[in-house]
C-alpha positions in Angstrom: -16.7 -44.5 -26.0 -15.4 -41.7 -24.7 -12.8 -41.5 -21.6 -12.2 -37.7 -21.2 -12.7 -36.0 -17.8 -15.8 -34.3 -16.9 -15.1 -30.9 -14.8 -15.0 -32.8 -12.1 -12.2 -34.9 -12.8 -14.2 -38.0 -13.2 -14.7 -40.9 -16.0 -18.3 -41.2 -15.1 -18.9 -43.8 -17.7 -16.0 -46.1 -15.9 -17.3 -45.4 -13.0 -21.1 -46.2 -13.2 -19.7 -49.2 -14.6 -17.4 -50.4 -11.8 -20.6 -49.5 -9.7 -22.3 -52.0 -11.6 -19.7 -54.9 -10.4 -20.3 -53.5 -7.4 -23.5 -54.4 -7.7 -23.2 -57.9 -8.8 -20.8 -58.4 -6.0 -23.8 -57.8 -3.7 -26.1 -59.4 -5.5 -24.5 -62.5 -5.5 -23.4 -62.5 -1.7 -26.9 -61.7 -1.2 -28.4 -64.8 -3.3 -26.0 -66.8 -1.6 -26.5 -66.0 2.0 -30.1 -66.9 1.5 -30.2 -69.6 -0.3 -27.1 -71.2 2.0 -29.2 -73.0 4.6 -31.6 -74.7 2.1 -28.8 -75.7 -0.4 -26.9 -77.4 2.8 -29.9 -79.5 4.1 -31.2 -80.0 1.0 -27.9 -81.9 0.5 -28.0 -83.5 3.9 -26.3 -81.4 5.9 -26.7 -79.7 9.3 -28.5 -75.8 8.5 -25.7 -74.7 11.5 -23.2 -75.9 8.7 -23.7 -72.3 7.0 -22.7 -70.4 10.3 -18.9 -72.2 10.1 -18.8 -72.0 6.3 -19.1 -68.2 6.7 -16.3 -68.5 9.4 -14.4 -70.6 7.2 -14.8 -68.3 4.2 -13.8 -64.7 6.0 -10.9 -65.9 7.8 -9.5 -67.0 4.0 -10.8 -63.5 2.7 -8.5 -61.6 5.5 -5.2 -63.6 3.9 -6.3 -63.8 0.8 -7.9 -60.0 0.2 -4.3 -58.4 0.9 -2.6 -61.1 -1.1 -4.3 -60.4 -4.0 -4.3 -57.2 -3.9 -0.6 -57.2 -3.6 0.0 -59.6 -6.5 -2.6 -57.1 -8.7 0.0 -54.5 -7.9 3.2 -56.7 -8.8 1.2 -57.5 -12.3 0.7 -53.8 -13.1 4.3 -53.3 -12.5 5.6 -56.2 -14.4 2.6 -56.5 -16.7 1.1 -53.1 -17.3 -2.2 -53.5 -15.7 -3.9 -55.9 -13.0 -6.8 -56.6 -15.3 -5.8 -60.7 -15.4 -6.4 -61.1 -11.8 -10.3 -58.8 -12.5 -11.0 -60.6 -15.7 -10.2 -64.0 -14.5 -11.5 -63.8 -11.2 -14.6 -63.0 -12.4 -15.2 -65.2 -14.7 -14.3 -68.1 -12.1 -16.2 -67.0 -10.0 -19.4 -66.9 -12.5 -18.4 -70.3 -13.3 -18.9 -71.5 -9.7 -21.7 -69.4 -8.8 -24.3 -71.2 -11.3 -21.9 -74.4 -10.4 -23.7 -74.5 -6.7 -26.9 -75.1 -7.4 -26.1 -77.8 -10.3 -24.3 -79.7 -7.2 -27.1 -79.6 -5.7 -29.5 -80.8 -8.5 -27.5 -82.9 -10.8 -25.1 -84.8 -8.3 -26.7 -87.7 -5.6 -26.2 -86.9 -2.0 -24.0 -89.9 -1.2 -21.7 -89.7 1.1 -18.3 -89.4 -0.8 -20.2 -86.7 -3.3 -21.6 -85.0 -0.4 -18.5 -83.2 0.3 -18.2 -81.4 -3.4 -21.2 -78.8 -1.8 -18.7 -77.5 0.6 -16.1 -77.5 -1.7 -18.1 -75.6 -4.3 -19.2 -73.3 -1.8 -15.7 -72.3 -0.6 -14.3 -72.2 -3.8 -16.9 -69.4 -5.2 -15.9 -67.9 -2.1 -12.2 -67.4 -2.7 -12.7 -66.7 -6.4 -14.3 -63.8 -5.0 -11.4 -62.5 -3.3 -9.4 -62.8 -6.6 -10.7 -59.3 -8.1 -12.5 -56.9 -5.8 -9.0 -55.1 -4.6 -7.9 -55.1 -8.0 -11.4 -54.1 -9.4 -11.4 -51.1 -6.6 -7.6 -49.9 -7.3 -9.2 -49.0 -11.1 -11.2 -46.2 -9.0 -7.3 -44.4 -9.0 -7.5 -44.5 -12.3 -11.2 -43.3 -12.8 -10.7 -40.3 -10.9 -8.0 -37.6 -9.7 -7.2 -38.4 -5.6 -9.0 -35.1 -4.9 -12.5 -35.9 -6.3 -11.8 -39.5 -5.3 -15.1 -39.9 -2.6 -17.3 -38.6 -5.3 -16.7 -41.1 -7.4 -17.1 -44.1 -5.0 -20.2 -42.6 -3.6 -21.6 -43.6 -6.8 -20.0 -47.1 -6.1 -21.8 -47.1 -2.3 -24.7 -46.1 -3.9 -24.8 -49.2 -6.5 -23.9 -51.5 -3.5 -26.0 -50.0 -0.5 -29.4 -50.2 -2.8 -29.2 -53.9 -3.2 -28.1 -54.4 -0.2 -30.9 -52.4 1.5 -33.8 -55.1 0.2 -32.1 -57.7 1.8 -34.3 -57.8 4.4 -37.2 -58.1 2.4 -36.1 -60.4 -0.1 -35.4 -63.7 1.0 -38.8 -64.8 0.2 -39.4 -63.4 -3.2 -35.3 -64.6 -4.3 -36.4 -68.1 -2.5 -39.6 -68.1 -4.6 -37.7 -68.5 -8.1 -35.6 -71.3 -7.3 -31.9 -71.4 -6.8 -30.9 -72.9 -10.6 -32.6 -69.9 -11.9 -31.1 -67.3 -9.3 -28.0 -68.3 -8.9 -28.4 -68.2 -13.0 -29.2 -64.4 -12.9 -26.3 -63.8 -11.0 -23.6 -65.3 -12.7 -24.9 -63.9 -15.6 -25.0 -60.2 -13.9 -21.5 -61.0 -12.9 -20.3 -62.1 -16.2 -22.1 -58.8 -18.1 -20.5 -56.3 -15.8 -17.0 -58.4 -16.4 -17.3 -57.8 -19.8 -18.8 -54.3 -20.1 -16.2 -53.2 -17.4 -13.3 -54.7 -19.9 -14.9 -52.9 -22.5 -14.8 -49.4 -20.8 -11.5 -49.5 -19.3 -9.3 -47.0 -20.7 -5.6 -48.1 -22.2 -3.2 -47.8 -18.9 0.0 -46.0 -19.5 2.8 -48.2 -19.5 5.0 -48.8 -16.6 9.3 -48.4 -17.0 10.5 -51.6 -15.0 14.0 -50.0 -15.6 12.8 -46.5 -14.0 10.5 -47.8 -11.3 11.3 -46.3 -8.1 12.1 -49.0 -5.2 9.1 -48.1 -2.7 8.7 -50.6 1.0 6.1 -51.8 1.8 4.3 -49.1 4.1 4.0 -51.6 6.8 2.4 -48.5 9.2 0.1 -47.6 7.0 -1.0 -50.8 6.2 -1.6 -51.8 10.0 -4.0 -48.8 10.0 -6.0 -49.7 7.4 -5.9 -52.8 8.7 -7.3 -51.8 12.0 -9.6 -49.5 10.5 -11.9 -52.3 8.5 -11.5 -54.4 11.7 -12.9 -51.2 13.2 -15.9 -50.5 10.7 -16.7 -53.8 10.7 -17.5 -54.6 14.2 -19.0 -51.4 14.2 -21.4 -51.8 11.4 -22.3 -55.0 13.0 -23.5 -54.4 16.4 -25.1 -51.2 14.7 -27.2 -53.1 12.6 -28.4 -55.0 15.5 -28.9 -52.5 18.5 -30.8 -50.6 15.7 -33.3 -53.6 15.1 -33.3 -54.1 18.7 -34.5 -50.7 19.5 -37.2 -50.1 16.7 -38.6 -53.8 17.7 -38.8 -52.5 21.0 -39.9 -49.1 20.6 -42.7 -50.0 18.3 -43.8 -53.4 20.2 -43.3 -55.5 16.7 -41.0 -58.1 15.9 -40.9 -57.2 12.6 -39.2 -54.2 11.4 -38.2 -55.9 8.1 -39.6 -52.6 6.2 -38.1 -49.8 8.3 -34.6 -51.5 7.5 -35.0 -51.7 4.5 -35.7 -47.3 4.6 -32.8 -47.2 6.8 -30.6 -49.1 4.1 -31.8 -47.1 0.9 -31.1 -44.1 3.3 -27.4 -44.8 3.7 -27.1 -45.5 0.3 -28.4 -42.7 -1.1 -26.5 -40.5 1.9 -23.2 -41.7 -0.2 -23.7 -38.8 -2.5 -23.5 -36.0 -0.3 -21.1 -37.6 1.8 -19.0 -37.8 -1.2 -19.6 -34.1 -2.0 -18.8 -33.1 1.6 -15.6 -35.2 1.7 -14.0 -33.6 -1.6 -14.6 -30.3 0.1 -13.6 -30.9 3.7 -11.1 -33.4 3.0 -11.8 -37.6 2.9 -10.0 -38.3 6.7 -11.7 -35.0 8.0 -15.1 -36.3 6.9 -14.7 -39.7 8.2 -13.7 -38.5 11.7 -16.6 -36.2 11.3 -18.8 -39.1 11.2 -17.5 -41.4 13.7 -18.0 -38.2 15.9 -21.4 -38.3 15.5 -22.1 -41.5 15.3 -20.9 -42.5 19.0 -22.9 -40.1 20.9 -25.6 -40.7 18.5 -26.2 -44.2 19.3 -25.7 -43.7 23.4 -28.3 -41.0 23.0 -30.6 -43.3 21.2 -30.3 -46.5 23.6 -31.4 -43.9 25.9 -34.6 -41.9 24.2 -35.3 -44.5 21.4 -34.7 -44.6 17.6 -36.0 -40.9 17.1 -36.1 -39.4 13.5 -33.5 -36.9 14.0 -31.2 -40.0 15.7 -31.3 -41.8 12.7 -30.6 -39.3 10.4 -27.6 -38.4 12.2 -26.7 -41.7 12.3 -28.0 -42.5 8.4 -25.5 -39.4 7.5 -22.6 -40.5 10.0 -22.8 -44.1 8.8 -22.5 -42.9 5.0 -19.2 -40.8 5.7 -17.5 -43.6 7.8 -18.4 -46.3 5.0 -17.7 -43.9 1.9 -14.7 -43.1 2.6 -12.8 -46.5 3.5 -11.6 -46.9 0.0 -9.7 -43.5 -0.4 -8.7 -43.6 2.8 -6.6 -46.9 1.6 -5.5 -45.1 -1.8 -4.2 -42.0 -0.3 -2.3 -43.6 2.4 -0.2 -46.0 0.6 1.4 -45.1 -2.2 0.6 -45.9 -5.5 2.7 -48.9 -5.9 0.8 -50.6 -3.4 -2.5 -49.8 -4.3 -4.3 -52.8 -4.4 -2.8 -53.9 -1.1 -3.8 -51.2 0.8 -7.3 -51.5 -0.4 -7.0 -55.7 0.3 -6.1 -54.5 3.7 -9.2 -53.4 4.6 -11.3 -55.5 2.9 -8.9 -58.3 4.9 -9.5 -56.6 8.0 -13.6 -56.5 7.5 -13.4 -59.7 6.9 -11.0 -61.1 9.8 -13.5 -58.9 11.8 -16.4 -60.7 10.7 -14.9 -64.2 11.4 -13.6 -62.9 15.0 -17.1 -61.8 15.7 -19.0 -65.2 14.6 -16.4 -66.9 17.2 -16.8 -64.5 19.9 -20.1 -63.2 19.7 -21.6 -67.2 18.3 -25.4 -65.9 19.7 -25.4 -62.0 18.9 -29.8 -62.5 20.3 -28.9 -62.6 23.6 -26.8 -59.1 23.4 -28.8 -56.6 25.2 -28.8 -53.0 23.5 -26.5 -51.3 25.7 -23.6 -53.8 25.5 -24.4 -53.7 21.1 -24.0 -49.8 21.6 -20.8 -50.1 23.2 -19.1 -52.4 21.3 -20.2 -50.2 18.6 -18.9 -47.3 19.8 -15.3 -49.1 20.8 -15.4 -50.3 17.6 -16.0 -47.1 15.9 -13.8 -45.3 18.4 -10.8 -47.8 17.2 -11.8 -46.7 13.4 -11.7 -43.2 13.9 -7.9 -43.3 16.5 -6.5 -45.5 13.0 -8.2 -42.7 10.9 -6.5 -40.0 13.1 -2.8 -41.7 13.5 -2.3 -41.6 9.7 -2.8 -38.0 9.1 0.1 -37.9 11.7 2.3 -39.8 9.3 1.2 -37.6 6.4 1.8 -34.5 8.1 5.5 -36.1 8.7 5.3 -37.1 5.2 4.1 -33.8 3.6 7.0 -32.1 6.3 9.5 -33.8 4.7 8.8 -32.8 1.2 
């Protein structure tokens, strides 16, 4: 199978397949945030269990992202690639996935086996922190740092599409049974494993004796950091003014199907804002869109959820989101690849468990408060964003 470059410096093939793991990765967060509840009472446990389980399981994914990322990056340097920590976290984390559901059907609810559910449940968890910074860092390899968003539009895409039918989905994945979904997914899981292994082109050795001695960029690394706490909180109270609004503005409760357009709109927004980031620059474009994405939302808490609103805010969204990963890759240096990627998926996710404990019933949040914590959040993104092209104007100085 071929590896050359097309013209626009890109292994396409390597990189529709990495969108593909993409892919199962949300696949099988999605199977298992629905299926959660059920599998816990159905084993005689509270439903409110899931909530704290989620808590539990994000707070380990901020330590644990970074970490192994890091490690990924010690194994290329001492090893020659960080595909052990991809290979092996996958396949644990296949083994686990189809392991839930057999907990729950095989194994009698008593109360000393009881607690293996939670165990399971954690354990799939952290098995899934093992190889998505190591899987991303192989987008550095895929693809020279200038045509770098391009190519992980294409991994948004893949993402953002699944992603978008959650909404709509819960009772059609419910409806085949969780042996036989949580089936599909490890199986999805284990196919894009293999084909990714397949595809992944021979990595040029590295010289232990001639490696250069590079610190850890502990700057850098605290904006990245504080730019996935940033987007997270930002996507989150988004998501829900934007619900909010629409149920409001159209007198339903149910917008299920208008989310769903709004997600497969972001998604397939990835592709220009990939082709508007490689000509603009990726930090230029992401500034762009938290721009417009702040007075965006205060406008529309203020006329309603009008078609032009959302598309700014669709096309906004799309350049804040796609461009999160080389952000990471061109601010730390190579070395540290797989940390600096860890460290923002370690900041969504310490995000995420923050907001659970602050924010514990998100219902009673009126539109205007979800709008500005949105913006702050967004705001605190973008000032991150903003102090790192300081340090590589100082950098690039220097040179």
């Amino acid at each position: 199978m071929t590896t050359s470059k097309s013209h626009f410096n890109i292994l396409w093939v390597q990189v529709w397949v990495l969108a593909v793991v993409q892919g199962a990765i949300t696949l099988t967060w999605l199977i298992y945030n629905i299926y959660l509840p059920q599998l816990l009472t159905q084993f005689g446990f509270p439903a409110s269990l899931a909530v704290v389980l989620v808590l539990v399981e994000n707070a380990f994914g901020a330590v644990l992202e970074p970490l192994m990322g890091g490690l990924s990056d010690q194994a290329r340097r001492w090893v020659g690639t960080r595909f052990p920590f991809i290979s092996v976290g996958m396949i644990l984390a296949s083994a686990l996935f189809i392991a839930i559901p057999c907990v729950v059907s095989l194994i009698p609810p008593t109360t000393v086996m009881r607690s293996l559910l939670p165990i399971a449940l954690v354990a799939w968890a952290l098995a899934m922190t093992i190889f998505r910074s190591p899987a991303m860092c192989l987008l550095g390899m895929y693809s020279t740092p200038a045509q770098l968003p391009l190519a992980v539009s294409v991994v948004t895409l893949a993402g953002g599409v699944i992603g978008a039918f959650r909404p709509i989905s819960y009772k059609f994945i419910l409806s085949l049974g969780p042996v036989y979904t949580f089936a599909i997914g490890s199986f999805v899981m284990l196919g894009a494993a293999a084909v990714l292994r397949l595809v992944n082109p021979p990595e040029a050795p590295v010289d232990r004796h001639q490696i250069e001695v590079v610190k850890l960029p502990l700057q850098k690394l605290a904006l990245i950091l504080g730019t996935g706490f940033g987007v997270a909180w930002g996507i989150r109270f988004l998501f829900d003014v934007l619900g909010k609004v629409l149920k409001a503005q159209l007198n339903t409760d149910n917008v299920d199907v208008l989310m769903v357009w709004i997600g497969l709109a972001i998604a397939i927004a990835s592709i220009p804002a990939g082709i508007f980031a490689v000509k603009i620059g990726n930090r230029q474009a992401m500034l762009c869109g938290i721009c417009a994405i702040i007075p965006s939302l205060l406008i529309m808490i203020s006329v309603g959820a009008q078609i032009p609103i959302i598309a700014v805010i669709v096309a906004s969204f799309s350049l804040i989101v796609n461009g999160a990963i080389p952000f990471a890759l061109e601010l730390v240096p190579q070395r540290w690849a797989g940390l600096g990627i860890g460290m923002y998926f370690g900041g969504f996710a310490l995000a995420m468990s923050l907001f659970g404990v602050i924010f514990p019933n998100l219902q009673a949040i009126t539109p205007f408060v979800g709008v500005t914590g949105s913006s702050l959040a967004f705001f605190l993104a973008g000032v991150c964003i903003a102090v790192s092209g300081i340090f590589e104007t100082q950098r690039n100085a220097e040179v």
